[in-house]
LUMTORZA-80876 format. One record per residue: residue number from 1; residue in one letter; x, y, z of N, C-alpha, C in turn. Coordinates in steps of 0.1 Angstrom, whole numbers, plus 5000, padded with zeros to 4 digits. Layout:
REM residues N
(NUM 'A' (X Y Z) (X Y Z) (X Y Z));
...
END
This chain:
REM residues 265
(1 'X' (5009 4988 5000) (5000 5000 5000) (5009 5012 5000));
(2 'X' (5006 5024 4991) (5018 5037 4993) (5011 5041 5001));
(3 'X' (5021 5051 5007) (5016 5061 5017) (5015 5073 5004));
(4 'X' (5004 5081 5010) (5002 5098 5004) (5004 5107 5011));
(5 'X' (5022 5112 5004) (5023 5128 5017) (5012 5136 5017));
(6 'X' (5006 5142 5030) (4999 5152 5029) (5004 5167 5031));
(7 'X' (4998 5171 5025) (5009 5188 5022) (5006 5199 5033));
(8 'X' (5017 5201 5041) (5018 5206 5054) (5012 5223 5055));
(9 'X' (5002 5227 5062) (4994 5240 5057) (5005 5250 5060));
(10 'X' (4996 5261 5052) (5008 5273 5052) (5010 5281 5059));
(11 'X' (5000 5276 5068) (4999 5286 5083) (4994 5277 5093));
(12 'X' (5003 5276 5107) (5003 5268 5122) (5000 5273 5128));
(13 'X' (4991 5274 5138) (4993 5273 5155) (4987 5262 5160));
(14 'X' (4999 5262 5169) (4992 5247 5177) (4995 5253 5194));
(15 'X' (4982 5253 5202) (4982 5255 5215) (4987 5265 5219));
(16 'X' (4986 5283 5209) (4993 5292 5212) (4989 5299 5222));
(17 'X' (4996 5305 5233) (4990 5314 5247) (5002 5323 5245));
(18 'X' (4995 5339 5245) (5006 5351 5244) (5004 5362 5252));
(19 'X' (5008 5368 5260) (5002 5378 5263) (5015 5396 5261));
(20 'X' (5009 5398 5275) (5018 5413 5279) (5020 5416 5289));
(21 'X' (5029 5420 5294) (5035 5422 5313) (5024 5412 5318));
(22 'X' (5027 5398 5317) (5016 5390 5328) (5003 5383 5327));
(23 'X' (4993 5392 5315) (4979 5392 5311) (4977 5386 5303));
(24 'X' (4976 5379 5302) (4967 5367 5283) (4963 5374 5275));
(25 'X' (4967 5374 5263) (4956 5380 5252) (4953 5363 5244));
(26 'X' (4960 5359 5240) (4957 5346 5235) (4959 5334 5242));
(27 'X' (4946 5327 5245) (4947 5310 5249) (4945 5302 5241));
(28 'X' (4953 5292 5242) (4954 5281 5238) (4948 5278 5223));
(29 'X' (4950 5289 5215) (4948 5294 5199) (4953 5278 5191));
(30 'X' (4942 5272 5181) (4950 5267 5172) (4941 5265 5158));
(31 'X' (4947 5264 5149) (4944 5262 5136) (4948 5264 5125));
(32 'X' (4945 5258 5114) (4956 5257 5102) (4948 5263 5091));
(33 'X' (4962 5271 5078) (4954 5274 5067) (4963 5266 5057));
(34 'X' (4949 5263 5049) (4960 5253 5038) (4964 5264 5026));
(35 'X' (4975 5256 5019) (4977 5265 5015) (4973 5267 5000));
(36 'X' (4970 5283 4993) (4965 5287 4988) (4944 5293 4990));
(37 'X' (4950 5288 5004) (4935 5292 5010) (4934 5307 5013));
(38 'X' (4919 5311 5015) (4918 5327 5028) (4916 5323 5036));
(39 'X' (4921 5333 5043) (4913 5328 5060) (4910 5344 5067));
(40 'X' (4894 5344 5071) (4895 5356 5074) (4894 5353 5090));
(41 'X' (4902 5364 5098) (4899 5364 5116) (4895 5373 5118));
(42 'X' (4881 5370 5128) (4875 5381 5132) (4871 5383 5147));
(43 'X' (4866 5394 5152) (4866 5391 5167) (4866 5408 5170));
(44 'X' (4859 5412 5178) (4858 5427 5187) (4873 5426 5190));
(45 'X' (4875 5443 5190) (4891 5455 5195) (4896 5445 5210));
(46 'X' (4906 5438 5209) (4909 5433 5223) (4912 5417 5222));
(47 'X' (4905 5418 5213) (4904 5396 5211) (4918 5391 5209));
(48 'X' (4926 5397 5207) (4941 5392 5197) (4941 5394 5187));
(49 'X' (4934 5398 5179) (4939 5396 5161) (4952 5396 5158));
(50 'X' (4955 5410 5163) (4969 5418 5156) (4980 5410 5171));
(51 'X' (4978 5404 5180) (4981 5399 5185) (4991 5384 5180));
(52 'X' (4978 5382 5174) (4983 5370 5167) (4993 5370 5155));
(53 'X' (4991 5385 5149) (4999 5384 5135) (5014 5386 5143));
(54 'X' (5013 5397 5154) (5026 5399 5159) (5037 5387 5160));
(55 'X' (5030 5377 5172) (5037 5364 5175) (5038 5356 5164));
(56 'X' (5028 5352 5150) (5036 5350 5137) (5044 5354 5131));
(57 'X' (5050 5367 5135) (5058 5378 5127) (5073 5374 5136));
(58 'X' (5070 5371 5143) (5084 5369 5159) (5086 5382 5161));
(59 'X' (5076 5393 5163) (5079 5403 5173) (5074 5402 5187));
(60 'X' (5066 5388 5188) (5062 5390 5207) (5064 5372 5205));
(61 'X' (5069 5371 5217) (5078 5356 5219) (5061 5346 5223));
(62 'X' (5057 5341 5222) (5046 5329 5227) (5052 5328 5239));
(63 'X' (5040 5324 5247) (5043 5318 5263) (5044 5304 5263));
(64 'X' (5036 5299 5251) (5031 5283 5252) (5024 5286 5237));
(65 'X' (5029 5264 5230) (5026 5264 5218) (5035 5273 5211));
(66 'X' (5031 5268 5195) (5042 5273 5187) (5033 5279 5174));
(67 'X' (5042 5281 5162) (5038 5287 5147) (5044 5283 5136));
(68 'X' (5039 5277 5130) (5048 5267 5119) (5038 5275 5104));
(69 'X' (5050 5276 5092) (5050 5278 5083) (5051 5269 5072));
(70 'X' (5041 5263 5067) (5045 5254 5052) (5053 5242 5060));
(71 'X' (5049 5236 5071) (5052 5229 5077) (5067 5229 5085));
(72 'X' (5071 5244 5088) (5085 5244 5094) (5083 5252 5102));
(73 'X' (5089 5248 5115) (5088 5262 5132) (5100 5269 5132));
(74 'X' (5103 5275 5139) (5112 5282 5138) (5112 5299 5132));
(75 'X' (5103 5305 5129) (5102 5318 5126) (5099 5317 5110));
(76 'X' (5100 5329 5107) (5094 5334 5093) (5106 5331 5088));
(77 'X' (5108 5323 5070) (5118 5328 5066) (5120 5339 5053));
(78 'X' (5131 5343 5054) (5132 5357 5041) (5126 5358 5029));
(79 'X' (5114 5366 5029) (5107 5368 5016) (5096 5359 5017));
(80 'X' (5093 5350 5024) (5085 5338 5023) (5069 5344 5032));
(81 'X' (5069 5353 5038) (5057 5359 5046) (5057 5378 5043));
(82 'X' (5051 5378 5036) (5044 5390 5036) (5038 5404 5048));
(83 'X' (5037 5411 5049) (5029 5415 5064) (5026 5431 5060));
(84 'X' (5012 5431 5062) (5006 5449 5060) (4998 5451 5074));
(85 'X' (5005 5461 5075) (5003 5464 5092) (4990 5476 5090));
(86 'X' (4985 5475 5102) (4971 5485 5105) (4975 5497 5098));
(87 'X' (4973 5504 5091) (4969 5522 5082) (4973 5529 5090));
(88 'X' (4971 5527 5104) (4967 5534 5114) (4980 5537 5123));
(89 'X' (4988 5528 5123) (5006 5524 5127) (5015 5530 5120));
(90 'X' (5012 5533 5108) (5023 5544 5096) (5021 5558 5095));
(91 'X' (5031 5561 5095) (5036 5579 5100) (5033 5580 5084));
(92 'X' (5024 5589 5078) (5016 5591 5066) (5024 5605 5062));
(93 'X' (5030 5616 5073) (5042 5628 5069) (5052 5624 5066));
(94 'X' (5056 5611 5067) (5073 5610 5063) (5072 5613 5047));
(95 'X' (5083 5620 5046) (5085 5621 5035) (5094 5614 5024));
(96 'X' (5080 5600 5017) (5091 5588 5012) (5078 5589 4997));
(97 'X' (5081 5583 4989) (5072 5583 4982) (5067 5571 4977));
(98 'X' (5054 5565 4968) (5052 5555 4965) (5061 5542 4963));
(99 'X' (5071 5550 4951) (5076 5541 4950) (5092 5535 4961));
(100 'X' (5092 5541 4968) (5103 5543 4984) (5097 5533 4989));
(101 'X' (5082 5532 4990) (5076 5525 5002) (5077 5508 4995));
(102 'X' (5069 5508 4987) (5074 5495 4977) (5083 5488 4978));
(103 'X' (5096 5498 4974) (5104 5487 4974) (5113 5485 4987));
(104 'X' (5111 5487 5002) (5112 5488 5013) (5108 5472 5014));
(105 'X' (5098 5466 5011) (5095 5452 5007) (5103 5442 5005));
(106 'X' (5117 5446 4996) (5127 5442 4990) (5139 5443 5003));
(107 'X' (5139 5449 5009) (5150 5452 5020) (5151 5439 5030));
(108 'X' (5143 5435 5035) (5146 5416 5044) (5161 5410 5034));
(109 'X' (5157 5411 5019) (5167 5406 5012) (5176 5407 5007));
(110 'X' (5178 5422 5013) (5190 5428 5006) (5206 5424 5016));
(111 'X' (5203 5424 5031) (5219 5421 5037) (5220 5437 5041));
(112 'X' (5230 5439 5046) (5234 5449 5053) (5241 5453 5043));
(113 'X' (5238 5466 5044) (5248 5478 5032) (5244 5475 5016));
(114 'X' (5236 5466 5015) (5232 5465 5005) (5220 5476 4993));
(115 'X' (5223 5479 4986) (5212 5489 4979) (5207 5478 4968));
(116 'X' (5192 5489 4965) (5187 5477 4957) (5190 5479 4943));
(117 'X' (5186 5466 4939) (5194 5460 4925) (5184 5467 4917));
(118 'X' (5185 5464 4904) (5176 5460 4894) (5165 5456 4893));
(119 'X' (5170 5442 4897) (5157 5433 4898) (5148 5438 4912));
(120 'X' (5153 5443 4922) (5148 5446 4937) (5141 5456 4930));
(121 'X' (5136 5468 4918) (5130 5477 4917) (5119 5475 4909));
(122 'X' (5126 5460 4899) (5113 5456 4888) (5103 5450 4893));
(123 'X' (5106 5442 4907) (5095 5434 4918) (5088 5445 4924));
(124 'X' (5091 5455 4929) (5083 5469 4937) (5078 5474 4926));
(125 'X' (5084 5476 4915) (5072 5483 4905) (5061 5470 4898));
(126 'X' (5064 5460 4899) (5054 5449 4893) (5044 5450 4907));
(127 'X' (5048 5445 4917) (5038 5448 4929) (5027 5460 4929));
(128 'X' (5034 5473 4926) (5028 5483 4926) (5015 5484 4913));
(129 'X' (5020 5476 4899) (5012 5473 4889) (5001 5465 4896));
(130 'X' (5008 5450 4899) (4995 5445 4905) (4983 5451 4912));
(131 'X' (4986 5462 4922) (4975 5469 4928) (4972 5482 4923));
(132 'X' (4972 5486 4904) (4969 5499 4902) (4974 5511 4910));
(133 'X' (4990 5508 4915) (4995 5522 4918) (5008 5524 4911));
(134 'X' (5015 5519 4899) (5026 5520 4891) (5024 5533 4887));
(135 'X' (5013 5542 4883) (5013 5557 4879) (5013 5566 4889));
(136 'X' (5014 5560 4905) (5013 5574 4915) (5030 5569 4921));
(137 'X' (5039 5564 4912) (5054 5560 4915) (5062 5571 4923));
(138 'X' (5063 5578 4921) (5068 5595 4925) (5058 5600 4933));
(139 'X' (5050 5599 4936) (5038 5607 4942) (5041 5604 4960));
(140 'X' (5044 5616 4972) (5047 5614 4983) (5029 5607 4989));
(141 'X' (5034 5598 4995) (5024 5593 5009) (5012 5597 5012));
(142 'X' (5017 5612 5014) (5011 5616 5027) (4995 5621 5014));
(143 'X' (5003 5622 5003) (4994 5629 4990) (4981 5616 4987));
(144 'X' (4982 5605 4990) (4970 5596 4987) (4958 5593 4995));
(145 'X' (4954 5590 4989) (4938 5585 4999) (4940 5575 5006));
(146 'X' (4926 5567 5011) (4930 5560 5024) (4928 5546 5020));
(147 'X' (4919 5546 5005) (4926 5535 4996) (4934 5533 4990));
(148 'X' (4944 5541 4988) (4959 5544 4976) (4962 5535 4985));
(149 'X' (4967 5545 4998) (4975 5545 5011) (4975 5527 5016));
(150 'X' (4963 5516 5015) (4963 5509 5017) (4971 5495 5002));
(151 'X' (4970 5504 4996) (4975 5493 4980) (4989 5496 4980));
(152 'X' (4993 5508 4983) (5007 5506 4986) (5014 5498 4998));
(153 'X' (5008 5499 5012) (5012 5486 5019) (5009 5471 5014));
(154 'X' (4997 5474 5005) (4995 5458 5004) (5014 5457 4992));
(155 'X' (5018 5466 4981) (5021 5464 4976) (5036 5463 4984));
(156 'X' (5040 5464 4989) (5051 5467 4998) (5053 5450 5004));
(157 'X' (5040 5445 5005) (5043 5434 5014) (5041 5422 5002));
(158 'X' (5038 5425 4991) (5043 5419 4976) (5054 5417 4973));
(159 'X' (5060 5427 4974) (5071 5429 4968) (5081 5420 4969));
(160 'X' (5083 5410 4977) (5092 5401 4978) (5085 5384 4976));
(161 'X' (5073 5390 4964) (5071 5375 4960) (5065 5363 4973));
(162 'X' (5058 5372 4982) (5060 5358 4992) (5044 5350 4991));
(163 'X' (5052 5339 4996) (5039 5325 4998) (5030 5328 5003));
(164 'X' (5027 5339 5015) (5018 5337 5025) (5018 5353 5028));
(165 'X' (5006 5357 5029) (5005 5370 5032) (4994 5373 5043));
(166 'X' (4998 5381 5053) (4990 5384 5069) (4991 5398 5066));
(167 'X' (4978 5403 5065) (4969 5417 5067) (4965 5417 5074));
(168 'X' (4964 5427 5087) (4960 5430 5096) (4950 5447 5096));
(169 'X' (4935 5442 5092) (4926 5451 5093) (4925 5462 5079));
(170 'X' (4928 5453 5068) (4933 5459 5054) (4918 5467 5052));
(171 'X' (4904 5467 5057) (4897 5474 5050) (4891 5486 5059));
(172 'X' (4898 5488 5069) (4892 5495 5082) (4889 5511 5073));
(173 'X' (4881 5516 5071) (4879 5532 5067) (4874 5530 5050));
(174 'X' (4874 5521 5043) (4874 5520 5028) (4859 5520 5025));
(175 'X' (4854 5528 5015) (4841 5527 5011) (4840 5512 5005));
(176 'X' (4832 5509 4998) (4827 5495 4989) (4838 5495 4979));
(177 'X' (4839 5505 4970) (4843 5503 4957) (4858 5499 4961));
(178 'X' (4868 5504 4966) (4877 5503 4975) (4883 5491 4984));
(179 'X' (4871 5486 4989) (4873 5472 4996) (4873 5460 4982));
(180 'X' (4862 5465 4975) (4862 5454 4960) (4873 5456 4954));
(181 'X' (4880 5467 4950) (4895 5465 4942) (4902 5456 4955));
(182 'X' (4902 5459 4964) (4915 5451 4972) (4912 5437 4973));
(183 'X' (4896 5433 4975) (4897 5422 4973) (4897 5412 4965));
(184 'X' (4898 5422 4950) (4901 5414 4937) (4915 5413 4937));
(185 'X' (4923 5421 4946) (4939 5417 4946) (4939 5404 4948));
(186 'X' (4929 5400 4962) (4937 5392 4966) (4933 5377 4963));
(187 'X' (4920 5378 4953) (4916 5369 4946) (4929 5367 4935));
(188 'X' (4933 5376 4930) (4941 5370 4919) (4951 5365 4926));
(189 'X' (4958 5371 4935) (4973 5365 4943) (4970 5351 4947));
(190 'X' (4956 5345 4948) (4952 5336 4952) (4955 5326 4938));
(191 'X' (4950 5330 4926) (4950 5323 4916) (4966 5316 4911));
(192 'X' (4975 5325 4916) (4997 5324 4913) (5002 5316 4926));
(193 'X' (4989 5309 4935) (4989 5301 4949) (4996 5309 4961));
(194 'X' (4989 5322 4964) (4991 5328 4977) (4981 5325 4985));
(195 'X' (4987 5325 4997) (4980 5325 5011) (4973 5336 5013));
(196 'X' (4964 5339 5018) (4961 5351 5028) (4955 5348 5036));
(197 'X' (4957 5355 5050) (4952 5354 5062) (4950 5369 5066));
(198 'X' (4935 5376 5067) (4936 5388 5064) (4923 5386 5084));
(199 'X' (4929 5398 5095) (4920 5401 5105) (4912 5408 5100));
(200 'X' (4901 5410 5107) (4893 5423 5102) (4878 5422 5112));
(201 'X' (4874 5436 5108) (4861 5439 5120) (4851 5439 5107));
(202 'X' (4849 5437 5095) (4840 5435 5082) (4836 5423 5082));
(203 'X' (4824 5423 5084) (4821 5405 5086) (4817 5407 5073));
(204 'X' (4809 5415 5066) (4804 5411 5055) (4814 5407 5044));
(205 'X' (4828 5414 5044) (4838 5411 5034) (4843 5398 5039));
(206 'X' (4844 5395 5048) (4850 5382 5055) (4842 5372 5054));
(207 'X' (4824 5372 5050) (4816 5365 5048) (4815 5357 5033));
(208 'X' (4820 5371 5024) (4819 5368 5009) (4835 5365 5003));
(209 'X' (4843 5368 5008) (4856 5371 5001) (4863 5354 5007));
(210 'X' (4865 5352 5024) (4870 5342 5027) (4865 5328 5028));
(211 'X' (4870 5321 5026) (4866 5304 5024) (4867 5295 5037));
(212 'X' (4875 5299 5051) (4874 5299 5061) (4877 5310 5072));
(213 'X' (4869 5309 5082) (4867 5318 5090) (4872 5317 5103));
(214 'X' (4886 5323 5115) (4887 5318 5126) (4876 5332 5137));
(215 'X' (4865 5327 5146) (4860 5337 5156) (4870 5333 5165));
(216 'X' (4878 5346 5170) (4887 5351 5179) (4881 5358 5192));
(217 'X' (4881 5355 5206) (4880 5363 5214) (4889 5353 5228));
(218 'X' (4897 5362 5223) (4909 5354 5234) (4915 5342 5230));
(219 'X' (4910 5330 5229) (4905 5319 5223) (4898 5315 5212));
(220 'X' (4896 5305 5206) (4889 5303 5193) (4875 5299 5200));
(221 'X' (4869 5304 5194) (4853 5303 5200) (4847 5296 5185));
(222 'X' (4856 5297 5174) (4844 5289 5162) (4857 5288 5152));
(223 'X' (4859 5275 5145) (4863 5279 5132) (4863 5269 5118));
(224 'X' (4859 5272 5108) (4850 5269 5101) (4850 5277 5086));
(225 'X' (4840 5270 5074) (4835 5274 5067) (4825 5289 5072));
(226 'X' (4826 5300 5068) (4820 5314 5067) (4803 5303 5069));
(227 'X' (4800 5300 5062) (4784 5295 5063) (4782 5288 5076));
(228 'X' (4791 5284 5080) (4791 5273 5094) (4792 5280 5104));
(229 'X' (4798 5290 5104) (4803 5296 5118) (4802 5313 5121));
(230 'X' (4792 5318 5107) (4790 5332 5108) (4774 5331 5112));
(231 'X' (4768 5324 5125) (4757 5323 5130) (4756 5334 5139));
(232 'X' (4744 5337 5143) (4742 5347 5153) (4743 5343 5168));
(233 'X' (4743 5326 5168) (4748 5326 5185) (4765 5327 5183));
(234 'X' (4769 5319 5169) (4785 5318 5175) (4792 5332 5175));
(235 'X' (4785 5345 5166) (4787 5360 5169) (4787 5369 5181));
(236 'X' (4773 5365 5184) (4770 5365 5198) (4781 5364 5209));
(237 'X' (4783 5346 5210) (4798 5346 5216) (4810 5355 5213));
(238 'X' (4812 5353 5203) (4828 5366 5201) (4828 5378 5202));
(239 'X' (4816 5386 5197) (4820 5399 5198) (4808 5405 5214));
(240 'X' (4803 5395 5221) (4795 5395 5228) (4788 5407 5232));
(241 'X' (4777 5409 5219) (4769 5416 5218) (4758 5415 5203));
(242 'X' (4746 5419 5199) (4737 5409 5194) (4744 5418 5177));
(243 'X' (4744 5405 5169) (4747 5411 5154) (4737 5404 5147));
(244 'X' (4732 5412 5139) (4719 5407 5127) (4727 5397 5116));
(245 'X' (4723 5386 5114) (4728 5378 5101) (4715 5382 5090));
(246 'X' (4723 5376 5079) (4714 5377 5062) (4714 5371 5060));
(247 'X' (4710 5360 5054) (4718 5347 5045) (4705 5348 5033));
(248 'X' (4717 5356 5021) (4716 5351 5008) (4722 5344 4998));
(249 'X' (4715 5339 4991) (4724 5335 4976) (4736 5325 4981));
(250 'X' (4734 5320 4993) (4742 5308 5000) (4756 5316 5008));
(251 'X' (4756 5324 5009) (4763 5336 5017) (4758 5345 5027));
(252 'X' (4764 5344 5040) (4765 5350 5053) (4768 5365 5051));
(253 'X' (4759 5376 5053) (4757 5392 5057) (4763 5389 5075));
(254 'X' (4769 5395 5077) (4769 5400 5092) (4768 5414 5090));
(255 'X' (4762 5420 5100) (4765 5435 5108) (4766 5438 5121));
(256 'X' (4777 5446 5127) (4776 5442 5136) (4774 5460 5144));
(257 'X' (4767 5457 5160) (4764 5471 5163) (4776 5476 5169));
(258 'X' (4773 5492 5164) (4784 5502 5167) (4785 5498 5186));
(259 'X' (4782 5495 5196) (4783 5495 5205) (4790 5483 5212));
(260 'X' (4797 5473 5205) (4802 5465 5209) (4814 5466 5206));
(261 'X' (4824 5478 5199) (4838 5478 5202) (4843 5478 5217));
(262 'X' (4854 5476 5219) (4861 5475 5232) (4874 5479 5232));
(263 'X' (4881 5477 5243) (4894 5487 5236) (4901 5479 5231));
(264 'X' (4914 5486 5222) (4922 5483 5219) (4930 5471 5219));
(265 'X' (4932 5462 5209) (4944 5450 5212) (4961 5458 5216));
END
């Protein structure tokens, strides 16, 4: 009888617990994304989200449990993880421009003292194509909207080609039309076999766009297919306060009320 390798997912946690001076934000977290999958995580201001992307990133050490990539522990390797950090974390006056930011993406691979190549500028300008901003190349930062502003991080965390890409809260402020370009990005990056694991407080984008879903509040309280697990009791639990469901056309609507943010992760 052969044996059939099974193909090790592209994103781990097994039994993760993390906190801060002392306090838990994450218990005993675990679950896998295969790869070429989405995975949206959702959960009220406080749950871990950005928590979680950190300790995948190795900027906050785990207390317990671990994070394995494409079947290997030990940290992220060069170019192979992607990361677009909250809008809300970038100094938007520096004075760098489109294309500065871009190819900053390229920099993990450059080594010390190194400037970028050739090829390190035709990857940040291809990235920048992929997300309709190769014509604002020159154009400073601080001069874009708050959808530009987010296609250039996504494109930044392109730029080095990687397997697996973690967004943290990519649609926070974006009208409709806005959140639909970005999530045609990430449809297509999906079709050249990229990962995404995108947090976010948008259930409705996380209802229609992802193919599994983790509910985050401290813990995994649900995780599943979007149709399985975007119920109104398992919402209920996570963001513990009442959210209206829809279910059309074989797809989960969440909304959720303004009165159930909490503070801060």
């Amino acid at each position: 009888m052969t044996n059939v390798a099974v193909e090790s997912p592209a994103f781990e946690t097994r039994g993760l617990t993390a906190g801060y001076n002392g306090k838990p934000v994450l218990l005993d977290v675990s679950f896998q994304v295969p790869r070429g999958g989405f995975m949206g995580i959702i959960g009220p201001n406080g749950s871990g989200k950005s928590t979680l992307l950190k300790v995948a990133l190795g900027l906050l050490k785990p207390w317990e449990g671990s994070v394995s990539f494409f079947g290997r522990e030990g940290g992220v390797q060069r170019g192979e993880v992607g990361y677009m950090p909250q809008v809300e974390l970038v100094d938007w006056d520096f004075p760098v421009t489109v294309g500065d930011v871009a190819i900053m993406g390229r920099y993990a691979g450059l080594g010390l003292l190194r400037r970028p190549s050739a090829a390190d500028r035709e990857a940040a300008d291809r990235a920048l194509s992929q997300v309709d901003m190769l014509d604002h190349h020159g154009v400073l930062i601080g001069e874009l909207s708050g959808g530009q502003r987010r296609r250039v991080l996504l494109a930044r965390a392109m730029a080095s080609d990687p397997r697996l890409l973690l967004l943290d809260e990519p649609m926070v402020g974006l009208d409709a039309a806005a959140q639909h370009h970005l999530l045609d990005v990430f449809a297509n990056l999906r079709t050249q076999g990229t990962t995404v694991v995108m947090s976010s407080h948008d259930l409705s984008c996380v209802s229609t766009a992802c193919d599994s879903v983790c509910c985050l509040r401290g813990r995994v309280v649900a995780l599943g297919k979007p149709h399985e697990v975007l119920t109104e009791e398992v919402l209920s639990e996570t963001f513990g306060a009442h959210l209206l469901t829809v279910h059309l056309d074989g797809k989960t609507y969440a909304h959720q009320h303004q009165d159930s943010a909490g503070a801060k992760e």
